[in-house]
C-alpha positions as CSV (number, residue, x, y, z in Angstrom):
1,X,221.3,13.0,180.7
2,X,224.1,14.7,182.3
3,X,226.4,13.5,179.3
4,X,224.1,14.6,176.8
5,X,224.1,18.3,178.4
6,X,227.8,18.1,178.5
7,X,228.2,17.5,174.5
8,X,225.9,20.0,174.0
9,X,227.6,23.0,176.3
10,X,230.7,22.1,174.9
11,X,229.4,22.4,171.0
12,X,228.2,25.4,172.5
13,X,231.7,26.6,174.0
14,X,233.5,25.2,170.8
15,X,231.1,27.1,168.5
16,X,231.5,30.4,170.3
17,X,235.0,30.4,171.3
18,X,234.5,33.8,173.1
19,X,235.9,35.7,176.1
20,X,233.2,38.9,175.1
21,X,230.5,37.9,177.3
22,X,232.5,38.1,180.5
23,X,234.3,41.3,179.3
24,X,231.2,43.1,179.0
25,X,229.2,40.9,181.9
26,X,231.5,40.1,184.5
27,X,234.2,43.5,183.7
28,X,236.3,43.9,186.5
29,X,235.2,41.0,188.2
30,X,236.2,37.2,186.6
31,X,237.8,38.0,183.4
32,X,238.9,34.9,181.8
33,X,242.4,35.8,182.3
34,X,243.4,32.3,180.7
35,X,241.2,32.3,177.8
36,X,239.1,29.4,176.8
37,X,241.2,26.5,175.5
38,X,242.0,25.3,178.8
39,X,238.5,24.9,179.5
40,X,237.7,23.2,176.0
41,X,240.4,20.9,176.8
42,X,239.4,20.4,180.3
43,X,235.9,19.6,179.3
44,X,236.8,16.9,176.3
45,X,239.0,15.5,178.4
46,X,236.6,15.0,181.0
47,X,234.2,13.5,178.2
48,X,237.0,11.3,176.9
49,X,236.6,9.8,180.4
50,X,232.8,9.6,180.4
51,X,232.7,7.7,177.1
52,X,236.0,6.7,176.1
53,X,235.0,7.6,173.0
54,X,238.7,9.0,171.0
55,X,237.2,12.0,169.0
56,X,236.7,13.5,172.3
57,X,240.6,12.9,173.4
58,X,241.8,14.1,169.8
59,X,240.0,17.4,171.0
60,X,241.1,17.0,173.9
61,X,244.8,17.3,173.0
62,X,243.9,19.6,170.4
63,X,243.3,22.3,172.6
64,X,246.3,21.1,174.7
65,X,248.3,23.0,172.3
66,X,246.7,26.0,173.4
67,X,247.7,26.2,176.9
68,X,249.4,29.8,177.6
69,X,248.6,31.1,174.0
70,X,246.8,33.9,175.3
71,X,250.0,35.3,177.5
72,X,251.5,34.3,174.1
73,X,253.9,32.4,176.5
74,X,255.9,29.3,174.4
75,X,255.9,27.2,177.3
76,X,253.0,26.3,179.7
77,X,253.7,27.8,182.9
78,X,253.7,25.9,186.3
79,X,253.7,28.9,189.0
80,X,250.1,29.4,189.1
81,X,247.2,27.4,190.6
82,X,243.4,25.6,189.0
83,X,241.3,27.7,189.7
84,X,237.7,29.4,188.5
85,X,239.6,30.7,185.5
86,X,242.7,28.8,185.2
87,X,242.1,24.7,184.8
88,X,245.3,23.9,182.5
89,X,247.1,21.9,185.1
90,X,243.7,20.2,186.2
91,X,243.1,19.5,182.3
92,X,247.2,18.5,182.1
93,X,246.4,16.1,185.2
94,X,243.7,14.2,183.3
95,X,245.8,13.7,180.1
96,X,248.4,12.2,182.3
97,X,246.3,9.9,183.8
98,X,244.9,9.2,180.6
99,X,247.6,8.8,178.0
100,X,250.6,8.7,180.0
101,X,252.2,11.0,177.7
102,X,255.5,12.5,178.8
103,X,254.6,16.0,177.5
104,X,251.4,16.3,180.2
105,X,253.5,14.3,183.0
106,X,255.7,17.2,182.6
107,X,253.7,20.0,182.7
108,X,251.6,18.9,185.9
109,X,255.0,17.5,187.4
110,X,256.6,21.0,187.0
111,X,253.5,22.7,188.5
112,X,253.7,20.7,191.8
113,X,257.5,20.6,192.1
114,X,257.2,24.4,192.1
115,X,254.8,24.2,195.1
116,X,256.7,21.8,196.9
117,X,260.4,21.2,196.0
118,X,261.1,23.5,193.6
119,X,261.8,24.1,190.0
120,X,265.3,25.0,188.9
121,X,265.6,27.0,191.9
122,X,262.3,28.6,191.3
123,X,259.6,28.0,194.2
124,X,256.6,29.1,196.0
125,X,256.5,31.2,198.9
126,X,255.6,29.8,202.2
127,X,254.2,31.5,205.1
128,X,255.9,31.4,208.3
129,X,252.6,29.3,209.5
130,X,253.4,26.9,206.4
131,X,250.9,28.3,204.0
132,X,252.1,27.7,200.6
133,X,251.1,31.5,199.5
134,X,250.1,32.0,195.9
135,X,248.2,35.3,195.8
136,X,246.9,37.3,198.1
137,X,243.1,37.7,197.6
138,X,241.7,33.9,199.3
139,X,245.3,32.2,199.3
140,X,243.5,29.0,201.1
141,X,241.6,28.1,197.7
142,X,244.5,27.9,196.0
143,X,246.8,26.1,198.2
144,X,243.9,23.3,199.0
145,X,243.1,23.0,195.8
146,X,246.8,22.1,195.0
147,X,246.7,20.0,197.8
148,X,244.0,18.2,196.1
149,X,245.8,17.8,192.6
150,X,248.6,16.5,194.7
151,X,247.0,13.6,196.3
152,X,245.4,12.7,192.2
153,X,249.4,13.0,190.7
154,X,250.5,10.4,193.9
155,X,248.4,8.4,193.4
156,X,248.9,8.3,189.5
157,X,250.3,4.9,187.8
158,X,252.8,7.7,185.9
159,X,253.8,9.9,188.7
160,X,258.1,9.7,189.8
161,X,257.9,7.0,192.7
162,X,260.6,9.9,194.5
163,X,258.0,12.3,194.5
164,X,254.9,10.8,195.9
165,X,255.3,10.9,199.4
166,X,257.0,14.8,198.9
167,X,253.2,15.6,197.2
168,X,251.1,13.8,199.8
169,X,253.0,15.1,202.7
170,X,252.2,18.7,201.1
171,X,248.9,18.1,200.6
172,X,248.7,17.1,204.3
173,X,250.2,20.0,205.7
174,X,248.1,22.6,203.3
175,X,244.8,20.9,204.4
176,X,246.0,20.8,208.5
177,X,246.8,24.4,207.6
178,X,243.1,25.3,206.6
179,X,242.0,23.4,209.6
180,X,243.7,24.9,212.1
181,X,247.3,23.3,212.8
182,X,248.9,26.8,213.4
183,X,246.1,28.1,216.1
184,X,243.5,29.3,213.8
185,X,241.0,27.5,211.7
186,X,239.5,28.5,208.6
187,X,236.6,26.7,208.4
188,X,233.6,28.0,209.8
189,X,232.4,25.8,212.9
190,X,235.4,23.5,212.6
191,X,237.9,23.6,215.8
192,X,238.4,25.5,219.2
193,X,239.1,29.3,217.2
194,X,237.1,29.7,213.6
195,X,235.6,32.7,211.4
196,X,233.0,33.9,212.9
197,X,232.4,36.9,210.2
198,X,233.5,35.5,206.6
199,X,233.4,37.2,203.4
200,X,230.9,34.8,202.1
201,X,227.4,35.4,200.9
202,X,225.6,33.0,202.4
203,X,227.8,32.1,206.1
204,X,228.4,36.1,206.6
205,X,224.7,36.7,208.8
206,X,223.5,39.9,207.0
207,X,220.1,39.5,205.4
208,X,220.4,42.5,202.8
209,X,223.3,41.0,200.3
210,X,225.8,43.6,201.9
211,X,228.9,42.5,202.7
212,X,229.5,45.9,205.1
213,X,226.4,45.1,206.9
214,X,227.7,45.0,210.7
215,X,224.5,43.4,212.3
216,X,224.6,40.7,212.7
217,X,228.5,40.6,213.5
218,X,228.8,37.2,213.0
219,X,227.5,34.1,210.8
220,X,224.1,32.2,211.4
């Protein structure tokens, strides 16, 4: 069933190959700053996997050639993060795993080297606490959920033996991060000193979907 659904949201995707309902829906809010082949390639790719049936890796790799059109960038980019808009280095991840190919190796290589060692000199911020710091608006997501493609790459049959402990050891130290290895945790109810008052619908304590709302001060 859940396979079936899948084929039949990505024929849906792949027929409409549109970013106009979120500019006029979501404007201001969750552009789809990366486009849509990222996603279409994400998804086959994920199908490919599900089936192993080959039309849906040919698509798969298809829209791989699309990755940082939009920017009308010639290379894929590594100094970003997956995210809710972004998934080309999740969907680079995958073809690794799956083809082996030197091209995907690369680009998801590049990505984590940048958050860790460094790419020709070119490397992430870290935060005196030893946050790898991305962006400023919810930096934890994007660090953890490097952390987690990190662990996947190690523990890939194609990623360089020299770099697997270097990616698990940041993954480590991302995820102590979030749980409170510098003093303060960031999970709520997790540790001796945790939010109390998060930015977050449904742990924030107000009843009225109002983020301002001061009473109650902290989360249920």
């Amino acid at each position: 069933t859940c396979i079936q659904h899948s084929k039949e949201l990505l024929a849906f995707a792949e027929a409409t190959m549109s970013d106009s309902y979120y500019s006029t829906v979501a404007d201001s809010f969750y552009k789809s700053n990366s486009g849509f082949y990222d996603e279409l390639c994400f998804g086959y790719a994920w199908l490919y996997k599900a089936t192993n049936d080959s039309a849906y890796l040919a698509k798969a790799e298809e829209y791989a050639e699309y990755w940082g059109k939009k920017s009308q960038t010639t290379e894929t980019k590594y100094d970003w993060a997956t995210c809710w808009d972004d998934v080309t280095y999740a969907g680079a991840l995958l073809l690794a795993e799956i083809t082996g190919d030197d091209h995907y190796n690369d680009v998801i290589r590049r990505h984590l080297d940048y958050w860790t060692i460094g790419v020709d000199g070119d490397k992430i911020k870290y935060t005196p606490g030893g946050l790898a710091f991305c962006d400023t608006w919810g930096p934890l997501r994007y660090a953890t959920t490097t952390a987690f493609m990190a662990l996947l790459y190690a523990e890939c049959e194609y990623c360089p033996a020299d770099r697997v402990d270097t990616y698990v050891s940041f993954a480590k130290s991302q995820v102590d991060y979030a749980l409170g290895s510098t003093g303060q945790s960031y999970v709520c109810g997790f540790g001796e000193n945790y939010p109390v008052s998060p930015h977050h619908r449904t742990a924030s304590g107000v009843w009225d979907n109002n983020c301002a709302t001061t009473n109650p001060a902290t989360n249920r």
